[in-house]
N, CA, C, O and CB atoms as a CASP TS submission, in Angstrom:
PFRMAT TS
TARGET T0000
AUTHOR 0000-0000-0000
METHOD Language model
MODEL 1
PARENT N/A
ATOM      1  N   UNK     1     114.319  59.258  58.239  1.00  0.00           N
ATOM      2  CA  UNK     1     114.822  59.572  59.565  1.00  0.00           C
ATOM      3  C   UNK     1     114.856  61.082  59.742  1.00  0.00           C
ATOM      4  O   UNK     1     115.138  61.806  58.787  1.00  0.00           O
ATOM      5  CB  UNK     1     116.225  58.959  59.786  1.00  0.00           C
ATOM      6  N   UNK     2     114.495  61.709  61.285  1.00  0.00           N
ATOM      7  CA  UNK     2     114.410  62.936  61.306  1.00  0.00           C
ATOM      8  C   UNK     2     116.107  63.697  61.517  1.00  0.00           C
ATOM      9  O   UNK     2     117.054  63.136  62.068  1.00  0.00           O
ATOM     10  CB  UNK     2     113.303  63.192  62.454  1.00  0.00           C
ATOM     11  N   UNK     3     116.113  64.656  61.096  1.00  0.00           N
ATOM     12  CA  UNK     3     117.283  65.352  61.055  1.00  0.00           C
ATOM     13  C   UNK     3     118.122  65.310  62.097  1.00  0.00           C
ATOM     14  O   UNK     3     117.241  65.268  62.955  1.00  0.00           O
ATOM     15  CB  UNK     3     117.073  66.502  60.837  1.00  0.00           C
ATOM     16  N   UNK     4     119.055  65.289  62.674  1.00  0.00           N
ATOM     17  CA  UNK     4     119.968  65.158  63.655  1.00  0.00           C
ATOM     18  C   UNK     4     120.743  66.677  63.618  1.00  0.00           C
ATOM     19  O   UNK     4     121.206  67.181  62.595  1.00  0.00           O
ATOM     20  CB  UNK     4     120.933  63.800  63.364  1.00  0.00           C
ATOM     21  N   UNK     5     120.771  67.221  64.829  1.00  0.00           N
ATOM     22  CA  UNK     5     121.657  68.740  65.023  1.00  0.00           C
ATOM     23  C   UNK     5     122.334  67.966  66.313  1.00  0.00           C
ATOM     24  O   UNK     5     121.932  67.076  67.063  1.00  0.00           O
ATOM     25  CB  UNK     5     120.564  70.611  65.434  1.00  0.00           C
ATOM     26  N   UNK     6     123.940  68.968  66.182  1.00  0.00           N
ATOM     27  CA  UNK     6     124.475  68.355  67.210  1.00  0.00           C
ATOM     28  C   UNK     6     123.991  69.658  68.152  1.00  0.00           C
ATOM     29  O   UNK     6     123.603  70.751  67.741  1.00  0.00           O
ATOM     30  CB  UNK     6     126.156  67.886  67.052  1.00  0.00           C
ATOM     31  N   UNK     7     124.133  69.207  69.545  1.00  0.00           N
ATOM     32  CA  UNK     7     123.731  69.840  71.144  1.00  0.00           C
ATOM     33  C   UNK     7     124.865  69.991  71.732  1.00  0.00           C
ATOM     34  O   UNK     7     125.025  70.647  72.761  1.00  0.00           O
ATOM     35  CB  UNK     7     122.813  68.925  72.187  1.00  0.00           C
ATOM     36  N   UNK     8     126.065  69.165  70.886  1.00  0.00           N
ATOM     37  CA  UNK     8     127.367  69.724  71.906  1.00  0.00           C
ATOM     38  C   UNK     8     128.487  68.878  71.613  1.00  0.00           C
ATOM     39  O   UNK     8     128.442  67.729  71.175  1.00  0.00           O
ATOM     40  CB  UNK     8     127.095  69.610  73.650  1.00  0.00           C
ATOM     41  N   UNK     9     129.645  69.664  71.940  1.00  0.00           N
ATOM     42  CA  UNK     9     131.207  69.404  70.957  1.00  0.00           C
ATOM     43  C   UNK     9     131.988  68.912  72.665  1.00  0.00           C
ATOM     44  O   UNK     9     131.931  69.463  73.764  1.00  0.00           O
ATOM     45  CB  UNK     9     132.213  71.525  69.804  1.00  0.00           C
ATOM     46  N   UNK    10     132.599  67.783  72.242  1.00  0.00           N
ATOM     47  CA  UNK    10     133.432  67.547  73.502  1.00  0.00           C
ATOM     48  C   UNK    10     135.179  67.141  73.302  1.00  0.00           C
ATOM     49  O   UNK    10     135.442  66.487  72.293  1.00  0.00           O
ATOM     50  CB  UNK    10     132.635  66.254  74.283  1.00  0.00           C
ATOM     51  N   UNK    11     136.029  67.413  73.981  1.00  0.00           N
ATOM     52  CA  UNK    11     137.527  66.979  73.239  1.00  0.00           C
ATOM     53  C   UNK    11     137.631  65.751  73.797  1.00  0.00           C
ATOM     54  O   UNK    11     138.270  64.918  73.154  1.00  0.00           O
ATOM     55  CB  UNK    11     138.993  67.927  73.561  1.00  0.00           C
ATOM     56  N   UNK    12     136.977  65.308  75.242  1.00  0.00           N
ATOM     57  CA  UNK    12     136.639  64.011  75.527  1.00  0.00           C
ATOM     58  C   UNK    12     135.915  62.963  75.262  1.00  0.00           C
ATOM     59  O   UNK    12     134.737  63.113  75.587  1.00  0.00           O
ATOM     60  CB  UNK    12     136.464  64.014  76.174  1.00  0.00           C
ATOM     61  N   UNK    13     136.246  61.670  74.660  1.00  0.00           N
ATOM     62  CA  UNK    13     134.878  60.853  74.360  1.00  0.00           C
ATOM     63  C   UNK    13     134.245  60.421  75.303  1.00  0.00           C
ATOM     64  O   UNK    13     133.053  60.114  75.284  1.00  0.00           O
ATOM     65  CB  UNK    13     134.968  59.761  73.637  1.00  0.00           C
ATOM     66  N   UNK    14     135.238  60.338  76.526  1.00  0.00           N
ATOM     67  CA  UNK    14     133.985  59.752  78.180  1.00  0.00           C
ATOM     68  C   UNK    14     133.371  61.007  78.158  1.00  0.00           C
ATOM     69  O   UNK    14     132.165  60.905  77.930  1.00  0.00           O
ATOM     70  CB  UNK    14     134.809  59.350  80.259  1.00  0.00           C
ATOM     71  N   UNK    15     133.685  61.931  78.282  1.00  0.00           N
ATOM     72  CA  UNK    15     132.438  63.115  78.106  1.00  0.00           C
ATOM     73  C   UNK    15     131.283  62.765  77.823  1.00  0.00           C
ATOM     74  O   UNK    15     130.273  62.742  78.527  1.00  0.00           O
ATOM     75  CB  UNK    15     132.586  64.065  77.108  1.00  0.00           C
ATOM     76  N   UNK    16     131.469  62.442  76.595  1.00  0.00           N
ATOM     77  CA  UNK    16     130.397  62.626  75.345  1.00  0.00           C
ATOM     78  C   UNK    16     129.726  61.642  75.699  1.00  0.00           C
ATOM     79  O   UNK    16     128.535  61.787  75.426  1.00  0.00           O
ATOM     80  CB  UNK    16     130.831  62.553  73.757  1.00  0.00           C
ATOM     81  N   UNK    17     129.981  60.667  76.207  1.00  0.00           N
ATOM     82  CA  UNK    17     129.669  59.625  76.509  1.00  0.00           C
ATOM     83  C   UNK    17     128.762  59.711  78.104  1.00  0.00           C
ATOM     84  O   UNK    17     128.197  58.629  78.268  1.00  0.00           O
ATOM     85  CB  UNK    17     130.966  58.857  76.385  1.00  0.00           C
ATOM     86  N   UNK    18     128.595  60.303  78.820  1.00  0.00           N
ATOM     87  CA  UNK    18     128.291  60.382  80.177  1.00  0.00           C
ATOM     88  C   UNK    18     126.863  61.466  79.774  1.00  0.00           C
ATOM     89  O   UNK    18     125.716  61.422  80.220  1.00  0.00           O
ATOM     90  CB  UNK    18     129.766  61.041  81.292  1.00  0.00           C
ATOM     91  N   UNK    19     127.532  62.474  78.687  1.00  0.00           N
ATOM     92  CA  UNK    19     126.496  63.502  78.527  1.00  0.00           C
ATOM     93  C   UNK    19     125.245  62.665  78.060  1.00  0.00           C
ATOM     94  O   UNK    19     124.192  62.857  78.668  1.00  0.00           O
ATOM     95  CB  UNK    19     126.942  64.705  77.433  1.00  0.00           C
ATOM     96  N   UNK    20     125.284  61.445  76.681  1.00  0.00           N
ATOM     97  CA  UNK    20     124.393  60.891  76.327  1.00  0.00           C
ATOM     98  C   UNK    20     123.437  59.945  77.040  1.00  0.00           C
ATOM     99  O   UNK    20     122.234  59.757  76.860  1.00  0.00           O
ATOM    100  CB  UNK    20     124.829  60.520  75.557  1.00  0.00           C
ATOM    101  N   UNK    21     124.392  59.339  77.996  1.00  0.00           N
ATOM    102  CA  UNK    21     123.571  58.602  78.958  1.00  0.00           C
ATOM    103  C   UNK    21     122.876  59.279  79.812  1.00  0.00           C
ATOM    104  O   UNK    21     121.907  58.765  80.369  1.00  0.00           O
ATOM    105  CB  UNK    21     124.227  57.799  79.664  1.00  0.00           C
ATOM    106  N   UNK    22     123.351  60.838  80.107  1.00  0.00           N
ATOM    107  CA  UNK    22     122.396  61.657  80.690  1.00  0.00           C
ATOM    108  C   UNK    22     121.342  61.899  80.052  1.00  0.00           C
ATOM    109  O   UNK    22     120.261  61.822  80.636  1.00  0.00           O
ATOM    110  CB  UNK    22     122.811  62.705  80.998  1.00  0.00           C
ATOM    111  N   UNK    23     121.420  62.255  78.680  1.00  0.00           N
ATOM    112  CA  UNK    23     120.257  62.400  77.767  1.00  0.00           C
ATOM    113  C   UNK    23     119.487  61.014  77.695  1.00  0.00           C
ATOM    114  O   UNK    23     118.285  61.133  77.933  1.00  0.00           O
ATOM    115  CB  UNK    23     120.757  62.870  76.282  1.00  0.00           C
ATOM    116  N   UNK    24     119.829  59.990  77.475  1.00  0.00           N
ATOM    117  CA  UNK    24     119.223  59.026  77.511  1.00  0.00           C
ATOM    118  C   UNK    24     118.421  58.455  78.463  1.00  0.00           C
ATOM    119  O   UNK    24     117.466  57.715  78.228  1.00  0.00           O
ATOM    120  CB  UNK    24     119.837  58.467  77.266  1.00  0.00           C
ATOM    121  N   UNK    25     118.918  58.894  79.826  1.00  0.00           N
ATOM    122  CA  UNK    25     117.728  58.528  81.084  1.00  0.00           C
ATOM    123  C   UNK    25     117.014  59.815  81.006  1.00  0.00           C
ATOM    124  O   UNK    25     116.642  60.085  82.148  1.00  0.00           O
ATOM    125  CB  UNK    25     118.364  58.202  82.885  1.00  0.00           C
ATOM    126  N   UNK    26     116.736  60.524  80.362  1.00  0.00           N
ATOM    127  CA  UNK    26     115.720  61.801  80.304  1.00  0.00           C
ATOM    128  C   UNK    26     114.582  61.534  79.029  1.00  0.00           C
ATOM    129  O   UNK    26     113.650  62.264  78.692  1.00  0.00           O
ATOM    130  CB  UNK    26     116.716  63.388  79.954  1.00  0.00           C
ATOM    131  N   UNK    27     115.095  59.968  78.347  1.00  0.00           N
ATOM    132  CA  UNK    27     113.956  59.732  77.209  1.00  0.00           C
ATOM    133  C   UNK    27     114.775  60.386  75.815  1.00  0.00           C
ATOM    134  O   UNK    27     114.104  60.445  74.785  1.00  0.00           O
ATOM    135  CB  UNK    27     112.241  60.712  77.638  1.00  0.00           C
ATOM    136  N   UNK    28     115.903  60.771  75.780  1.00  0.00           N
ATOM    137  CA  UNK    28     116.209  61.565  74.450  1.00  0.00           C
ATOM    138  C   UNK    28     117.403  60.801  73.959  1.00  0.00           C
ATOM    139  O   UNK    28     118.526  60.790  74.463  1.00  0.00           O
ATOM    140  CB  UNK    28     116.556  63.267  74.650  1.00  0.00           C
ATOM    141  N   UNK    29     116.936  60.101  72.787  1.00  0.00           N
ATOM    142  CA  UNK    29     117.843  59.264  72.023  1.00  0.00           C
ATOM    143  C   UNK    29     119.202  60.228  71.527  1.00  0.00           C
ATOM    144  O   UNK    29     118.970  61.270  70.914  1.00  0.00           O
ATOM    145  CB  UNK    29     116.953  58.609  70.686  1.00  0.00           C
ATOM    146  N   UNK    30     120.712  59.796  71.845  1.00  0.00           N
ATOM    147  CA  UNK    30     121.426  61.059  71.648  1.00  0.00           C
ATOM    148  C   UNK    30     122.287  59.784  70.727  1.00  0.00           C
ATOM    149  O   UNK    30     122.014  58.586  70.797  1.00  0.00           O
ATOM    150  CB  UNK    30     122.189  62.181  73.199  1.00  0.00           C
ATOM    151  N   UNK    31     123.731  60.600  69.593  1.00  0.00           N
ATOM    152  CA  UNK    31     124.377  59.945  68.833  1.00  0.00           C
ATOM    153  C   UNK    31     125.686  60.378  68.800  1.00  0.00           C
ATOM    154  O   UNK    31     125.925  61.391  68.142  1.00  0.00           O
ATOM    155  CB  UNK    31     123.831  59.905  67.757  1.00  0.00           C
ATOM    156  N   UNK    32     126.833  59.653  69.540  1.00  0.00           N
ATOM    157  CA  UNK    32     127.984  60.167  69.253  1.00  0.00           C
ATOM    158  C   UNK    32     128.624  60.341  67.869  1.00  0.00           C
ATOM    159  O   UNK    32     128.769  59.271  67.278  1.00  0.00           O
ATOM    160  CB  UNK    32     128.677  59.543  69.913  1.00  0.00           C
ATOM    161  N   UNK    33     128.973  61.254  67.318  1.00  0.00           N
ATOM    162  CA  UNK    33     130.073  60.890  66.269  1.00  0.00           C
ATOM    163  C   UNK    33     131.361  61.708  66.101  1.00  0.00           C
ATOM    164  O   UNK    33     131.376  62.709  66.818  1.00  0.00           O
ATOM    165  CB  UNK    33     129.466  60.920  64.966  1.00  0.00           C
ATOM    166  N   UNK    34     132.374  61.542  65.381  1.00  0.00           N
ATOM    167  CA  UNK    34     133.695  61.709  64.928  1.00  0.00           C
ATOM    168  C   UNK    34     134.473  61.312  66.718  1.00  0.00           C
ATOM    169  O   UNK    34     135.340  62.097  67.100  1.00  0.00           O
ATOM    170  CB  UNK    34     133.954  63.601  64.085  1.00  0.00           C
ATOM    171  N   UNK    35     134.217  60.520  67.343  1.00  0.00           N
ATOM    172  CA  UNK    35     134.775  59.566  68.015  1.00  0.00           C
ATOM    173  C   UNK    35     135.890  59.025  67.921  1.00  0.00           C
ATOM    174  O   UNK    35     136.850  59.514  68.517  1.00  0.00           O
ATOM    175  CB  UNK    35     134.225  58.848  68.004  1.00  0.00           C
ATOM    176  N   UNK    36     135.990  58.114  67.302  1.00  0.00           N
ATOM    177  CA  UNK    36     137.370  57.560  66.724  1.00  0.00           C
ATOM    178  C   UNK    36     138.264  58.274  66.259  1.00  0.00           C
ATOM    179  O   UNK    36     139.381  57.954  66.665  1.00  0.00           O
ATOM    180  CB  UNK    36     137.280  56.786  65.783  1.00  0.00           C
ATOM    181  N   UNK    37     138.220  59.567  65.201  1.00  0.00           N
ATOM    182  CA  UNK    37     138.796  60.754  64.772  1.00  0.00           C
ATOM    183  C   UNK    37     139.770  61.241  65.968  1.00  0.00           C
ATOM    184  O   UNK    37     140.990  61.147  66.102  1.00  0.00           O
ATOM    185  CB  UNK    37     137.649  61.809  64.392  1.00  0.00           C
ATOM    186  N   UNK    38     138.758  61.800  66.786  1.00  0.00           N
ATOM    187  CA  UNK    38     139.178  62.470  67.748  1.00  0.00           C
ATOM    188  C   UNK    38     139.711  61.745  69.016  1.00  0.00           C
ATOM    189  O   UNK    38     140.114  62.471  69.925  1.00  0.00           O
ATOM    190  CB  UNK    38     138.225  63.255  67.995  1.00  0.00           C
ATOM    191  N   UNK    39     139.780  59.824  69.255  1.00  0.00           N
ATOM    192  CA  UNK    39     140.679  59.085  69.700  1.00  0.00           C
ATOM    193  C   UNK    39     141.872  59.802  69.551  1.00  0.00           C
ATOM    194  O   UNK    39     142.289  60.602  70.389  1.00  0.00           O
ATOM    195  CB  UNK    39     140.666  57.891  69.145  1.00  0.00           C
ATOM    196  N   UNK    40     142.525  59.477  68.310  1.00  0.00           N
ATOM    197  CA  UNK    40     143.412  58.995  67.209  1.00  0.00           C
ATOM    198  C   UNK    40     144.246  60.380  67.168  1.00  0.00           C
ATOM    199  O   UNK    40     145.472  60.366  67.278  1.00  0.00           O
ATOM    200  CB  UNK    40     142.566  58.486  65.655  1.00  0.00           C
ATOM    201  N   UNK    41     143.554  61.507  67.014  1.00  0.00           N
ATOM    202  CA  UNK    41     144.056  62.444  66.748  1.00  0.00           C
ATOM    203  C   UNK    41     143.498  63.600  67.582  1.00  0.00           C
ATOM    204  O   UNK    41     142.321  63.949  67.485  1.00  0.00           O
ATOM    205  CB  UNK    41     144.008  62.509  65.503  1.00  0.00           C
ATOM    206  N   UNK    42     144.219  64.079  68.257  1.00  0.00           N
ATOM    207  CA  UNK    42     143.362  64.627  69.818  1.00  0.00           C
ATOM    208  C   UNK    42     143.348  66.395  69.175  1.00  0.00           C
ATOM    209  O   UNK    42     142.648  67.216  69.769  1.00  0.00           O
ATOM    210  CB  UNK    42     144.697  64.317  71.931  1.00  0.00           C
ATOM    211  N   UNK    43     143.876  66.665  68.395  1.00  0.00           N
ATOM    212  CA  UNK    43     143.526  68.196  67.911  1.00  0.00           C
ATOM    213  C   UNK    43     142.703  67.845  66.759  1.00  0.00           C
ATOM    214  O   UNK    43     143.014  68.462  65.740  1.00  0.00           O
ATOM    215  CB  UNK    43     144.898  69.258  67.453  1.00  0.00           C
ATOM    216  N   UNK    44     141.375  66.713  66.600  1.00  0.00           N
ATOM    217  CA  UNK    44     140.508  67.193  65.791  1.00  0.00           C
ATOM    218  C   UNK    44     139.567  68.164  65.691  1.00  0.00           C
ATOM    219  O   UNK    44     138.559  68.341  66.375  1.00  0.00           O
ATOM    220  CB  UNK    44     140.095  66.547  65.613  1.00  0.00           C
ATOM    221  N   UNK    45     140.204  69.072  64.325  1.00  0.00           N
ATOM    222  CA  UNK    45     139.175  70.489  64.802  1.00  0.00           C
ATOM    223  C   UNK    45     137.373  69.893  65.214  1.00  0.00           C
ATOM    224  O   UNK    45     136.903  69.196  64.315  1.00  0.00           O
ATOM    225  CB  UNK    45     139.058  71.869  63.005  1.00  0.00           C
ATOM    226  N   UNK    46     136.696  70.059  66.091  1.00  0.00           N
ATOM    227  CA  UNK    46     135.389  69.934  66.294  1.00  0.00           C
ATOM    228  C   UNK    46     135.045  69.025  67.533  1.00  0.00           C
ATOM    229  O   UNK    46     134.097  69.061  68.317  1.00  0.00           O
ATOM    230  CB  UNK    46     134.815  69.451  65.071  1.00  0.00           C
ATOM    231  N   UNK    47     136.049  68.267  67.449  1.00  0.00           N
ATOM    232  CA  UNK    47     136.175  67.404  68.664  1.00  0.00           C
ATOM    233  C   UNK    47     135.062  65.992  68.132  1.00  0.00           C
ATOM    234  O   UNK    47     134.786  65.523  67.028  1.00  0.00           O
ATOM    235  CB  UNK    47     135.581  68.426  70.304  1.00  0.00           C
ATOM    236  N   UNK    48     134.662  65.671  69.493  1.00  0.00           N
ATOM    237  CA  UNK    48     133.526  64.716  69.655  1.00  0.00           C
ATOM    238  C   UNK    48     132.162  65.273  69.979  1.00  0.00           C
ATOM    239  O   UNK    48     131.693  65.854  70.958  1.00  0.00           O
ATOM    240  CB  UNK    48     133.851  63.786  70.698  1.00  0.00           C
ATOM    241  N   UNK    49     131.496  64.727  68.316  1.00  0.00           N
ATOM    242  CA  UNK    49     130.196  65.663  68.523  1.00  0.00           C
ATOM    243  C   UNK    49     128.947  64.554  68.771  1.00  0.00           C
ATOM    244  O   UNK    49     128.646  63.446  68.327  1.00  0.00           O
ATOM    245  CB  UNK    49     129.864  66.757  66.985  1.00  0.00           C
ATOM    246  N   UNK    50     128.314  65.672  69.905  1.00  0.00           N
ATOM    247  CA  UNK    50     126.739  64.873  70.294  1.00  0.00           C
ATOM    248  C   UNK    50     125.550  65.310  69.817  1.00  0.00           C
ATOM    249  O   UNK    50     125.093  66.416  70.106  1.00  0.00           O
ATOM    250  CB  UNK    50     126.364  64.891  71.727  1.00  0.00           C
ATOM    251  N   UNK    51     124.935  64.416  69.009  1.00  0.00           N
ATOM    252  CA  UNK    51     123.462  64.871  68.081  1.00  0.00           C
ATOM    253  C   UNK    51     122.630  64.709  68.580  1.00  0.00           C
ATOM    254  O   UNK    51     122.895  63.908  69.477  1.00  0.00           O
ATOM    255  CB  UNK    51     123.030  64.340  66.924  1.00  0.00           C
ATOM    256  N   UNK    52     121.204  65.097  68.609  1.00  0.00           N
ATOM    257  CA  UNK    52     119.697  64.523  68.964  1.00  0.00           C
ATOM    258  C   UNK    52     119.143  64.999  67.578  1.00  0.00           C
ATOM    259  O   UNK    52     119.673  65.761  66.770  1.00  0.00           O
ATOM    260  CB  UNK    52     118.776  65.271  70.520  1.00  0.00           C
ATOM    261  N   UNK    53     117.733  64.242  67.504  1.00  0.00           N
ATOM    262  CA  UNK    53     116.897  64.640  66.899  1.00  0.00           C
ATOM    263  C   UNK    53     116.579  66.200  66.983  1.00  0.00           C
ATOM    264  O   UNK    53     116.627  66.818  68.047  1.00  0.00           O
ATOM    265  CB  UNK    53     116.025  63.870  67.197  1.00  0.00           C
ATOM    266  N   UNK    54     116.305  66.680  65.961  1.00  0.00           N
ATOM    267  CA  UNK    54     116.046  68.093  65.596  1.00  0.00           C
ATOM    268  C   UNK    54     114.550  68.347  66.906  1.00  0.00           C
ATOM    269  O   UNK    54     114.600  69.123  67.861  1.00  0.00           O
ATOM    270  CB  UNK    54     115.575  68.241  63.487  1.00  0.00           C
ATOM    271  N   UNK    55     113.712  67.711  66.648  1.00  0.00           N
ATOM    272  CA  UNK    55     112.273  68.179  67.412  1.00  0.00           C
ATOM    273  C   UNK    55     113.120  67.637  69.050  1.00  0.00           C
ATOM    274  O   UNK    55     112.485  68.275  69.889  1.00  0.00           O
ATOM    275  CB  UNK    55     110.311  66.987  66.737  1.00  0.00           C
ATOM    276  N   UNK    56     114.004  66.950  69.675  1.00  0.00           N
ATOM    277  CA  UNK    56     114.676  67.176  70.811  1.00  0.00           C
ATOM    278  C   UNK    56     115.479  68.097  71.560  1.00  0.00           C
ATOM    279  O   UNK    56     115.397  68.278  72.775  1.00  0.00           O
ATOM    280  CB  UNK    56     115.134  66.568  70.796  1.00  0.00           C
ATOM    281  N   UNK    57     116.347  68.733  70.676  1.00  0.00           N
ATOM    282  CA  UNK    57     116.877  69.632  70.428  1.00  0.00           C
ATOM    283  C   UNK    57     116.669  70.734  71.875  1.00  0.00           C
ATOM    284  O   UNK    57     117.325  70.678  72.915  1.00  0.00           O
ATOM    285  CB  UNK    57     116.374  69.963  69.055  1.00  0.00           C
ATOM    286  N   UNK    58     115.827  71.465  71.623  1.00  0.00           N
ATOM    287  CA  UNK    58     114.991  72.470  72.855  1.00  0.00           C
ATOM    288  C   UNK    58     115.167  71.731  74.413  1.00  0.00           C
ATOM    289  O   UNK    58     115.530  72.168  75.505  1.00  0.00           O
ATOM    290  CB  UNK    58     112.976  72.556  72.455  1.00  0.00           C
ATOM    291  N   UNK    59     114.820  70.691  74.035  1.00  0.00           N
ATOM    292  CA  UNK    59     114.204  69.826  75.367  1.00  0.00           C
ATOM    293  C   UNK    59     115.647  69.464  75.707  1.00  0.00           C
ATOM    294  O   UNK    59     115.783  69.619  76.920  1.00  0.00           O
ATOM    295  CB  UNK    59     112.964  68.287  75.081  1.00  0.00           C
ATOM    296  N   UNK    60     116.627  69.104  75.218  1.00  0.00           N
ATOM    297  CA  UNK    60     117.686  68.633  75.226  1.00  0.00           C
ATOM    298  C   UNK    60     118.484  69.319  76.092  1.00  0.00           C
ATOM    299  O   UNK    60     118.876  69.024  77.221  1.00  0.00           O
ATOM    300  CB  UNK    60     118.098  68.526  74.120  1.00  0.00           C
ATOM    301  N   UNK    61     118.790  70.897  74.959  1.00  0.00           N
ATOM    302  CA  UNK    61     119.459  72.456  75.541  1.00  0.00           C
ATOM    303  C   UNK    61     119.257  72.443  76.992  1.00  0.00           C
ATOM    304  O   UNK    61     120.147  72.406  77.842  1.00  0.00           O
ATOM    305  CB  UNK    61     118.626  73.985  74.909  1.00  0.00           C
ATOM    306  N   UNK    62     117.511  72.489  77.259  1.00  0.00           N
ATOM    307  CA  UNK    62     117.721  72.517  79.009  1.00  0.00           C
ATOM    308  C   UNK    62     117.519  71.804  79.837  1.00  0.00           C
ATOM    309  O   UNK    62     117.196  72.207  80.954  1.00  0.00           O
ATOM    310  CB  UNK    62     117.209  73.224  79.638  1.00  0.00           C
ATOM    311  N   UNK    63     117.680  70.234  79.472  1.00  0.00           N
ATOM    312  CA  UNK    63     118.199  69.736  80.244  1.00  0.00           C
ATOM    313  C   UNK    63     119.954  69.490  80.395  1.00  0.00           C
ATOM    314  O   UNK    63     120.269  68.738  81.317  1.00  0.00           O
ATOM    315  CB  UNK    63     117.479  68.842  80.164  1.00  0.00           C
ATOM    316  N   UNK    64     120.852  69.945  79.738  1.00  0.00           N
ATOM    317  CA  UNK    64     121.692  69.911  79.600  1.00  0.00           C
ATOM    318  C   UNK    64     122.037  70.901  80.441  1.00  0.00           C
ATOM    319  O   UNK    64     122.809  70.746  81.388  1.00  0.00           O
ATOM    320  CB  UNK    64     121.920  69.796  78.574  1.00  0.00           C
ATOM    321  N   UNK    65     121.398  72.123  80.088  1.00  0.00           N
ATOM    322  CA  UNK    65     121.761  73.364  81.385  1.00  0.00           C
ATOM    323  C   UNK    65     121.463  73.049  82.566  1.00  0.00           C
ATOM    324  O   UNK    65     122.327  73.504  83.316  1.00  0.00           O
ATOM    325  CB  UNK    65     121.035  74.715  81.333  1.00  0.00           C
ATOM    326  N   UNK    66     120.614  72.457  83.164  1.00  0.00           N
ATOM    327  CA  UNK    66     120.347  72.115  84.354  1.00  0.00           C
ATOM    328  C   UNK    66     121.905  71.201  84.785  1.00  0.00           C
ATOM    329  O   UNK    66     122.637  71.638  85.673  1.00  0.00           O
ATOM    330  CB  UNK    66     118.804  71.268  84.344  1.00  0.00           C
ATOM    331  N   UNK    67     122.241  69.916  84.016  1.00  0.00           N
ATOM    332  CA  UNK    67     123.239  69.192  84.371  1.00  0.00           C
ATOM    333  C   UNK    67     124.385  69.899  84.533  1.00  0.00           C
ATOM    334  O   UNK    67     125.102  69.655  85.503  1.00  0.00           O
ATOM    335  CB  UNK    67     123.400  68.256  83.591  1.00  0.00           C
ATOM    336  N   UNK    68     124.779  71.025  83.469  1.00  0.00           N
ATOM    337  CA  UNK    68     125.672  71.907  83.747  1.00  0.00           C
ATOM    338  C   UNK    68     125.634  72.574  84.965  1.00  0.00           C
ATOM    339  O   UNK    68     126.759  72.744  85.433  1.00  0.00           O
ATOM    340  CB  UNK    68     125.682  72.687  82.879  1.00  0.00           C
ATOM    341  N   UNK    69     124.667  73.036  85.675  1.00  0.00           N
ATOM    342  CA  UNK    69     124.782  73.554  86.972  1.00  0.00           C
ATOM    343  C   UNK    69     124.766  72.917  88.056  1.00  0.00           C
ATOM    344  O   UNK    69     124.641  73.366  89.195  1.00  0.00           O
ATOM    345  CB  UNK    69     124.048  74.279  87.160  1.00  0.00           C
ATOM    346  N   UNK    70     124.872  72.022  87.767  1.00  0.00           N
ATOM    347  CA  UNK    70     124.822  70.771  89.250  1.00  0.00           C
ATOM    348  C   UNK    70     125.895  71.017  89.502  1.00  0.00           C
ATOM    349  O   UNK    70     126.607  71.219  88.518  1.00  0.00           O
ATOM    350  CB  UNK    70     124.610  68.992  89.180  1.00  0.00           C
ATOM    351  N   UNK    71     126.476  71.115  90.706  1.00  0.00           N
ATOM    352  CA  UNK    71     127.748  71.019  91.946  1.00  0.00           C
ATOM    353  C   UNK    71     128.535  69.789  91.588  1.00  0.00           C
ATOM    354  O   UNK    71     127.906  68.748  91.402  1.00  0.00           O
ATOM    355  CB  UNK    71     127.136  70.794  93.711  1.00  0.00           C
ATOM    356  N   UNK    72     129.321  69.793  91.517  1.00  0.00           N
ATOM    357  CA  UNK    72     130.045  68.339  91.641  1.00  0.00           C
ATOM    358  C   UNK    72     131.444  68.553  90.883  1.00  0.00           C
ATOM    359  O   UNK    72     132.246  67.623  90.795  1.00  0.00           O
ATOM    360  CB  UNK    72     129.072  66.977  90.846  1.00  0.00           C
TER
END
């Protein structure tokens, strides 16, 4: 399996969760983890982290910036 880097730290899991399905209708398989951690215990240092594949990564960054600048 190819390497996984995370693309982004959230203290929310619906966050993390909205961000991936964004990634996911763009074609980019994304992976929540320390989820439950950060349920349970809401000052987990790192929060809720979102991974892609390493060769996604780039492609990921800007589409993520684009979503970040949307109005709403």
């Amino acid at each position: 399996m190819e390497k996984l880097v995370t693309v982004g730290t959230y203290s929310n899991p619906g966050e993390a969760h909205i961000i991936k399905g964004f990634l996911n209708s763009h074609g980019i398989e994304a992976y929540i983890f320390d989820e439950l951690s950060a349920a349970y215990t809401p000052l987990t240092v790192g929060g809720v982290r979102l991974a892609v594949r390493q060769s996604d990564l780039e492609r990921a960054v800007r589409i993520l910036h684009v979503f970040s600048d949307c109005p709403g």
